[in-house]
C-alpha positions as CSV (number, residue, x, y, z in Angstrom):
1,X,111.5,-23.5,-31.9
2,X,110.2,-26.5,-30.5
3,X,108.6,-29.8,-31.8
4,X,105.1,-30.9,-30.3
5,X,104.5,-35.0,-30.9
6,X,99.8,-33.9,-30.7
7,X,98.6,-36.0,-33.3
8,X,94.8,-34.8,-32.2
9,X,96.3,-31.2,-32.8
10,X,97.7,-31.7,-36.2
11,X,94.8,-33.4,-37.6
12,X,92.4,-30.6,-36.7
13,X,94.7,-27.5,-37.8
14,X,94.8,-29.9,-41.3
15,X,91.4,-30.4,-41.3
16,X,90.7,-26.5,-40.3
17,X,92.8,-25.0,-43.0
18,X,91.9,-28.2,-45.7
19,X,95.9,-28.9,-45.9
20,X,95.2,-31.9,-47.8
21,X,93.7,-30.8,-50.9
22,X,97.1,-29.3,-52.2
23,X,98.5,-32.8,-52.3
24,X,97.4,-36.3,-54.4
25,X,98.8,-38.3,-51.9
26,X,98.6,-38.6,-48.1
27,X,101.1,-36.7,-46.6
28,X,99.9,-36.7,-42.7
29,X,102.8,-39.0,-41.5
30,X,105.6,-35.8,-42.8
31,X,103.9,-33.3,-41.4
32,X,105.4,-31.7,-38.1
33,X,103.7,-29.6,-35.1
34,X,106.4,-26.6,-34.9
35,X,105.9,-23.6,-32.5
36,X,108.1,-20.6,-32.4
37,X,108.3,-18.0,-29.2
38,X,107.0,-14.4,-29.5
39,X,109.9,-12.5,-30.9
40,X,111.9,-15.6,-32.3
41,X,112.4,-16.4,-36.2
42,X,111.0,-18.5,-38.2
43,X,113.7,-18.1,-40.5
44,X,116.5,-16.1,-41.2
45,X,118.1,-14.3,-44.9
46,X,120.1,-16.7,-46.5
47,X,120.2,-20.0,-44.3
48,X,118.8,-23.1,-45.4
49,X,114.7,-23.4,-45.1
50,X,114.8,-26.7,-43.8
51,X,110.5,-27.0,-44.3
52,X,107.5,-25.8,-46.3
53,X,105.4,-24.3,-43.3
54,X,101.8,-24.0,-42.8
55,X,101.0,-21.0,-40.5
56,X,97.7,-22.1,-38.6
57,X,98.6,-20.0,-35.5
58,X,99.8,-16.9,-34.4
59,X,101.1,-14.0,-36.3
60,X,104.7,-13.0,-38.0
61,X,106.5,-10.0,-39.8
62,X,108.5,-10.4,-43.2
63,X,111.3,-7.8,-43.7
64,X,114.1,-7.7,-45.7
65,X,118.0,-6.6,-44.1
66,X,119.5,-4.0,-46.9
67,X,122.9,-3.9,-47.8
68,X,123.4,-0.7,-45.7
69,X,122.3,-2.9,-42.9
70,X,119.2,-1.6,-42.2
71,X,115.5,-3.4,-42.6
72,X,112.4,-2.9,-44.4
73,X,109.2,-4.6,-43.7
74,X,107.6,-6.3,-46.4
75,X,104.3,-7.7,-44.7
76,X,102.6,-9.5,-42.1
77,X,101.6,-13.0,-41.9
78,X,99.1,-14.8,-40.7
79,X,96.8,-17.8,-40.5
80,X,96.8,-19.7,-43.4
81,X,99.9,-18.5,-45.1
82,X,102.8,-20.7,-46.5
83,X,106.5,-19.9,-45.8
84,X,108.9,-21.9,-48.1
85,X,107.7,-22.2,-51.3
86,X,110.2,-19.7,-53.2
87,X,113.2,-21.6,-51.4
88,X,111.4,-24.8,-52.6
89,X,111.6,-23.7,-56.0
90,X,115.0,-21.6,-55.9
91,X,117.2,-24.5,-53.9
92,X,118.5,-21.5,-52.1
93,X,118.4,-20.2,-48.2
94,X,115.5,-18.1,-47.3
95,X,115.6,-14.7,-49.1
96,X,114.3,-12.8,-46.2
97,X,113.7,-12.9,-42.4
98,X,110.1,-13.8,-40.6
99,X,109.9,-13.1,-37.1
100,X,106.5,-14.3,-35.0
101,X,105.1,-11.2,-33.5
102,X,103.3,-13.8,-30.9
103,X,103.5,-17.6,-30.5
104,X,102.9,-18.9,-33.5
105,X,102.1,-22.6,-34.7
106,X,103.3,-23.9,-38.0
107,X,102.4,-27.5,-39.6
108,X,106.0,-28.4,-41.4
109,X,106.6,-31.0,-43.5
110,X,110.6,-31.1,-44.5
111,X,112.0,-29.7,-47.0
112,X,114.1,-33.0,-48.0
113,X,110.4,-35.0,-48.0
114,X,109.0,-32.8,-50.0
115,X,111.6,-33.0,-52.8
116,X,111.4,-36.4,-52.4
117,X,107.9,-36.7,-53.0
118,X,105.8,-33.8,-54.1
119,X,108.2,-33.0,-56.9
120,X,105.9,-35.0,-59.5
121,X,102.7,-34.3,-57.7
122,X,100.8,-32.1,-60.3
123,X,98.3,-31.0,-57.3
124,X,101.3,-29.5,-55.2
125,X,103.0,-27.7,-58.1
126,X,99.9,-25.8,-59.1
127,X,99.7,-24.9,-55.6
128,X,102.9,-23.7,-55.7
129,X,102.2,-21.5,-58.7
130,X,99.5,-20.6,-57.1
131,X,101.0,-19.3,-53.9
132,X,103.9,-17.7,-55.7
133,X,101.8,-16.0,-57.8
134,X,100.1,-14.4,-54.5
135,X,103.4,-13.7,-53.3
136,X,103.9,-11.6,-56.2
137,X,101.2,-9.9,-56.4
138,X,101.1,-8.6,-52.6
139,X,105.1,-7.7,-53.3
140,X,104.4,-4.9,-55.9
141,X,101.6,-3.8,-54.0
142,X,103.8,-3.9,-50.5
143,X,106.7,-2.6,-52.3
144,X,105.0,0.6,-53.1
145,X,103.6,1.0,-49.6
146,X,106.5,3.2,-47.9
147,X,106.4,5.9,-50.8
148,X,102.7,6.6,-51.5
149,X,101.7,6.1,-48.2
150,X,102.2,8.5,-45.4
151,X,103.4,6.8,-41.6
152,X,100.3,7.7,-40.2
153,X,98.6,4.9,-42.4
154,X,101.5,2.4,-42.3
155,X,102.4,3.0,-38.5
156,X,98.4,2.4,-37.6
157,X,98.9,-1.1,-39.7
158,X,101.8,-1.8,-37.7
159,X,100.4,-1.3,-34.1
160,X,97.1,-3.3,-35.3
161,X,99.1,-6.0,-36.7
162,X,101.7,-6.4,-33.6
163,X,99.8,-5.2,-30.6
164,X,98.5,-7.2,-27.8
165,X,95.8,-7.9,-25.5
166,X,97.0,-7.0,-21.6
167,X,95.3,-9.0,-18.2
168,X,92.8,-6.1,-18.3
169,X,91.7,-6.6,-22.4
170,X,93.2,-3.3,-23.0
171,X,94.8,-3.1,-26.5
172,X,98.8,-2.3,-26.1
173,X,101.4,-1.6,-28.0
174,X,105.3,-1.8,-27.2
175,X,108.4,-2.2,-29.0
176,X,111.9,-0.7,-29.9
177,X,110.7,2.5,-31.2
178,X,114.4,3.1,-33.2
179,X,114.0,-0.3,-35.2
180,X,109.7,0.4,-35.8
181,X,111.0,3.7,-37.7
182,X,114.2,1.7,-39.7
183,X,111.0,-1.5,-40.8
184,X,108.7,1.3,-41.8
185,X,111.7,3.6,-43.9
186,X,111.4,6.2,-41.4
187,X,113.7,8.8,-39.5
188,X,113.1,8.3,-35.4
189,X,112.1,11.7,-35.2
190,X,109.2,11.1,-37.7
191,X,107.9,8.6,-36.4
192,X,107.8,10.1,-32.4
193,X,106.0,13.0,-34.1
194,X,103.7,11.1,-35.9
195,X,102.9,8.8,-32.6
196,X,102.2,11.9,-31.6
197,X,99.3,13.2,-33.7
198,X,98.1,9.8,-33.4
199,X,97.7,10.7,-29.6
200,X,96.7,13.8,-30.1
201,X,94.1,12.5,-32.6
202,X,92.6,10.1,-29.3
203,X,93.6,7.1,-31.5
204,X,96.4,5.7,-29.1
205,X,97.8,7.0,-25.7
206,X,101.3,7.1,-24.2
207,X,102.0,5.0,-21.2
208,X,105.5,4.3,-19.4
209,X,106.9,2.2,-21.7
210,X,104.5,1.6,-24.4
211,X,101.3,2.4,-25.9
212,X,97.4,1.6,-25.7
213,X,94.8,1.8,-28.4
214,X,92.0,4.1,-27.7
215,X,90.2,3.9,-30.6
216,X,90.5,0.6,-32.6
217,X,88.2,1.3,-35.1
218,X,89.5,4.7,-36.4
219,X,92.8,3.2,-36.4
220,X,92.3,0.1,-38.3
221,X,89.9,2.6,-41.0
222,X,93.7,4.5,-41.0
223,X,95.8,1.3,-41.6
224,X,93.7,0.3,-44.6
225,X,95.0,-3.1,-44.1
226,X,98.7,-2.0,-45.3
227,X,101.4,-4.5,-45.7
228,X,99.2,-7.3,-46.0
C-alpha cells in the first residue's frame, strides 16, 4: 500500500465518480490517494479497517476464509464500489478479505475522521444505508451462486473478471489453479476438467503456464456476470 500526495488526481477521480454528493460538508482535505499492488490486500478478516475506501481504479476479489481453513469467493469489485461501510457501522475488523486482482486506486478518508465527522451527517448515513442495502442484496444473490450454478458459468466469470491484457493484446489468464478451485467450492480435479471443455469448446486455450481467451464473447455470454 502506498500513499500518493496528487491533489490534481484526487479531485478528478471525486469529480469522476461525484464523491461529494454523499456528504453535506466538504470532506476533500480527509480524503487520501491509496494504491495497492496486483495481488496485495486491501484488507484482511478480522484486523481493524482503518478507512472507508472509494474504489476508482483497478479491480479486487472478496472471499471469505472458512473455519476449515479454506476460502470462498463472494464477488468482485470494481470501480465505483465502497469497502468499509459494514466495519463503519459494526466498530469491528473487516469481516472478510479483498485482494486487488490488478493495481488498484482507492480514495480513503480514515476511519477515525469519519467517526468524527460524518456520524451526524444525515447525507452520509443514507448513503450508508444505501450501500449496505446493495451489499445485501448482491450477498443472497452471490451466496447462492456455487450451488445453482455449474463451474463452467462461474469459472468463465472468474477468468473474465481476473484476466489480463499481455504486450501483444492477447487476453490471458494465470493463477494457482489449486486455490481457483478451493474460491469457486470446487475439487482440483473438476475444475482441470472443466478448463478442459472450455478448451475443447474454443473458448480458452492452454499455454505453458497459463491460459488465453479465444473467444471473449462466448465466454462472458457463459459467465452471465456471476459473482458480481
Amino acid at each position: 500500500m502506498k500513499k500518493l500526495l496528487n491533489k490534481s488526481l484526487i479531485k478528478k477521480y471525486i469529480e469522476e465518480y461525484g464523491i461529494e454528493k454523499y456528504f453535506s460538508e466538504d470532506i476533500n482535505k480527509y480524503i487520501e490517494l491509496i494504491v495497492f499492488n496486483k495481488g496485495e490486500h486491501i484488507c484482511r478478516e478480522g484486523e481493524v479497517v482503518e478507512y472507508i475506501l472509494f474504489l476508482v481504479k483497478g479491480k479486487a476479489k472478496v472471499y471469505s476464509t472458512l473455519k476449515n481453513g479454506k476460502s470462498l469467493l463472494l464477488c468482485f469489485y470494481d470501480c465505483g464500489k465502497i469497502v468499509g461501510d459494514v466495519e463503519f457501522i459494526k466498530s469491528e475488523g473487516a469481516n472478510c478479505n479483498m485482494q486487488a486482482i490488478e493495481e488498484t486506486s482507492c480514495l480513503g478518508i480514515p476511519m477515525n475522521k469519519v467517526k468524527e465527522v460524518l456520524l451526524d451527517d444525515s447525507k452520509f448515513l443514507r448513503f450508508m444505508c444505501d450501500s449496505l442495502s446493495n451489499k445485501l442484496n448482491r450477498l443472497s444473490k452471490n451466496s447462492s451462486i456455487n450451488l445453482l450454478y455449474p463451474l463452467e458459468n462461474r469459472i468463465a466469470s472468474y477468468i473474465l473478471a481476473t484476466a489480463s491484457k499481455s504486450g501483444n493484446g492477447k487476453i490471458i489468464f494465470e493463477g494457482n489453479l489449486t486455490e481457483i478451485s478451493e474460491l469457486l467450492g470446487a475439487s482440483y480435479r473438476h475444475l482441470l476438467r472443466t478448463l478442459k471443455v472450455l478448451c475443447d469448446d474454443g473458448f480458452i486455450i492452454k499455454k505453458d503456464n497459463c491460459y488465453e481467451v479465444l473467444d471473449y464473447d462466448s465466454l462472458k455470454e457463459l459467465a452471465s456476470d456471476l459473482y458480481k
